[in-house]
N, C-alpha and C positions, 0 to 999 in steps of 0.2 A: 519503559515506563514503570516508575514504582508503584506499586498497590500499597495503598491504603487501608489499614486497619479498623474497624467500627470505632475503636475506641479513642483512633487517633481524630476521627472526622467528627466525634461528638465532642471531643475536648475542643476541637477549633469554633465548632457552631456554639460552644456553650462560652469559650471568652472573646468569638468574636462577635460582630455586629452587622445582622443581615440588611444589604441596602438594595437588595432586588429581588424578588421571589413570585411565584405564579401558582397556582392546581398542583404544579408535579415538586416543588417546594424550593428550597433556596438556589439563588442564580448566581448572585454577589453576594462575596462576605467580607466585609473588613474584618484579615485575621490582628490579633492582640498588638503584632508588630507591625502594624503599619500598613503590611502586603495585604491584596488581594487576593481569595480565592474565588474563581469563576467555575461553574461549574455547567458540565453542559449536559443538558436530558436531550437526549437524543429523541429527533421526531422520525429518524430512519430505520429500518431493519435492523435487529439486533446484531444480527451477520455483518453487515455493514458498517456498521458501529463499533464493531469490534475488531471489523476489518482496516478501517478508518477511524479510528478516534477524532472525535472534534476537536481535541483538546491539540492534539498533535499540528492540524492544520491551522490553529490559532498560534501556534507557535511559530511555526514557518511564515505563515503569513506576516509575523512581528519579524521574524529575524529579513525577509523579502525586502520589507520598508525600512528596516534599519541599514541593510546595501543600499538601498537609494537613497540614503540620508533624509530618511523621512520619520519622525519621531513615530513611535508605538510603544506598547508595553515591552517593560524587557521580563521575559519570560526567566524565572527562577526553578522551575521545577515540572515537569509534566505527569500527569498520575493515573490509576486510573482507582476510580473510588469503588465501582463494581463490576469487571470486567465481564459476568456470565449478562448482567445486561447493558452492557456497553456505553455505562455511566461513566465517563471522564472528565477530569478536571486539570486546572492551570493555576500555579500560583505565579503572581507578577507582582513590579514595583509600578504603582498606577503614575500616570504624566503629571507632573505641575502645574493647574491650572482649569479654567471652567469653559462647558461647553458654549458654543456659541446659541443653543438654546439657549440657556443660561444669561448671555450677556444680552440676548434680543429682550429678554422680559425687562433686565434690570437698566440697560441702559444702549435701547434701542440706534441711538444716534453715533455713538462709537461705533455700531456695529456695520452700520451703511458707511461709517470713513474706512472702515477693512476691506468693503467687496471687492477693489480692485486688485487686493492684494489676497484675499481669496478666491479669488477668480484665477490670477496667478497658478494658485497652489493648486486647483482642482488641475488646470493644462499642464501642471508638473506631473500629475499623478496619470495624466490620460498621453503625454508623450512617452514617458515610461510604460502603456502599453499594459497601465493596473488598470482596472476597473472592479471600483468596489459598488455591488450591489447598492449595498444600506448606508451610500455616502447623504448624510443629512445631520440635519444643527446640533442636534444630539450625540454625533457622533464623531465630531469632531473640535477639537477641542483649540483653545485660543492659549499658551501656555504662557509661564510667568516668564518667559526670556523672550517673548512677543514671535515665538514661532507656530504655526500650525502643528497640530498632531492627531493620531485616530486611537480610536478606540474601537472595541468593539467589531475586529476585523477580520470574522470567520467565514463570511462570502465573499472577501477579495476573492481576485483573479488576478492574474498577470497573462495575460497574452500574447499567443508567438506575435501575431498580427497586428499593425498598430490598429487601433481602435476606430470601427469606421465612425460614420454619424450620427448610423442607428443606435449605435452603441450609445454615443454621448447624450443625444439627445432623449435616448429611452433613461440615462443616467440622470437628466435633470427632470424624467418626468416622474422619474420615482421620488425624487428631493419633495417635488410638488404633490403628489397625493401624500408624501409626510408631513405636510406646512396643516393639508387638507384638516388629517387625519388630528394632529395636535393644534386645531383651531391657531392654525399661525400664518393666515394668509396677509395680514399684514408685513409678514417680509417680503422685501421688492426684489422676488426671483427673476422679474424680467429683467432687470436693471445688471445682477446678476450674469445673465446668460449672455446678453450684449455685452458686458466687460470679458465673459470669456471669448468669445468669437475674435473680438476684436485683438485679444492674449495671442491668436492662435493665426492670425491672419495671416503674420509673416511667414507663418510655416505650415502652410495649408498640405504641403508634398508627405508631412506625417500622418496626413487622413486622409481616410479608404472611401471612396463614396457609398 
């Protein structure tokens, strides 16, 4: 991992264009050319963060879903911006296209003709044996060549095991206290969760009870 220089991370912050930030300061940067910098403040031990870079596991987790032909960021660069506290970053080329947050607000009705075919994609992700934490509208993305893709994929998993029920169905209950959480209970999650069952019916022998 390359380190970063003070001078090189204020030239980026100063031409590019922060589009996510918190307390501990910028998340997302649109740099000058186009790319992303992500940037991750680590809420772990500093040991641990320097043991594990987030930045590193956001990499792998991109290049994991790019083996399974599942769109993610392509990672350009790994870094690390302050190594003694275990400040890391990632530059990427971001996906083509808007999230289906995004598309629920602007045009609700498109977005209920996808669920069968989103429903699809989550049972592509869960026979593959991924399971990502923070799968929700936000964070996945409807691209301009009409394929799903993620973003934001630093609590994927891939596991040995296929994915039992607990799994899936703790996976859709986290989607729902995000609908909760972004006053977005008007998407029809149950509608949703029946179109995946019934994805998954024929090949029940890939789930664990």
């Amino acid at each position: 991992m390359r380190i970063v220089t003070a001078q090189e991370l204020e030239s980026w912050l100063a031409s590019g264009k922060v589009l996510e930030e918190d307390a501990r300061g910028p998340k997302v940067v649109r740099l000058s050319d186009g790319r992303f910098l992500k940037i991750f403040h680590t809420r772990r031990a500093t040991a641990l963060a320097r043991l594990l870079p987030p930045a590193q596991r956001f990499s792998r987790n991109a290049t994991l879903l790019h083996q399974h032909g599942i769109a993610a960021p392509q990672i350009s660069e790994v870094l690390w911006l302050d190594r003694a506290i275990g400040l890391s970053a990632c530059i990427y080329q971001p996906l083509p296209g808007s999230s289906l947050e995004q598309l629920l607000k602007n045009d609700p009705q498109r977005l209920e003709q996808l669920l069968p075919e989103l429903a699809r994609f989550i049972a592509h992700l869960h026979a593959r044996h991924i399971y990502f934490r923070s799968l929700h509208l936000g964070n996945i993305l409807r691209m301009n060549d009409g394929q799903f893709g993620l973003i934001d994929i630093l609590d994927l998993r891939r596991k040995i095991l296929p994915l039992s029920r607990w799994h899936i169905r703790r996976n859709f209950r986290h989607l729902q206290n995000y609908l909760v959480r972004s006053k977005l209970q008007h998407f029809p999650l149950g509608k949703l969760e029946q179109l995946y069952w019934e994805s998954v019916h024929t090949d029940t022998s890939t789930l664990r009870k």
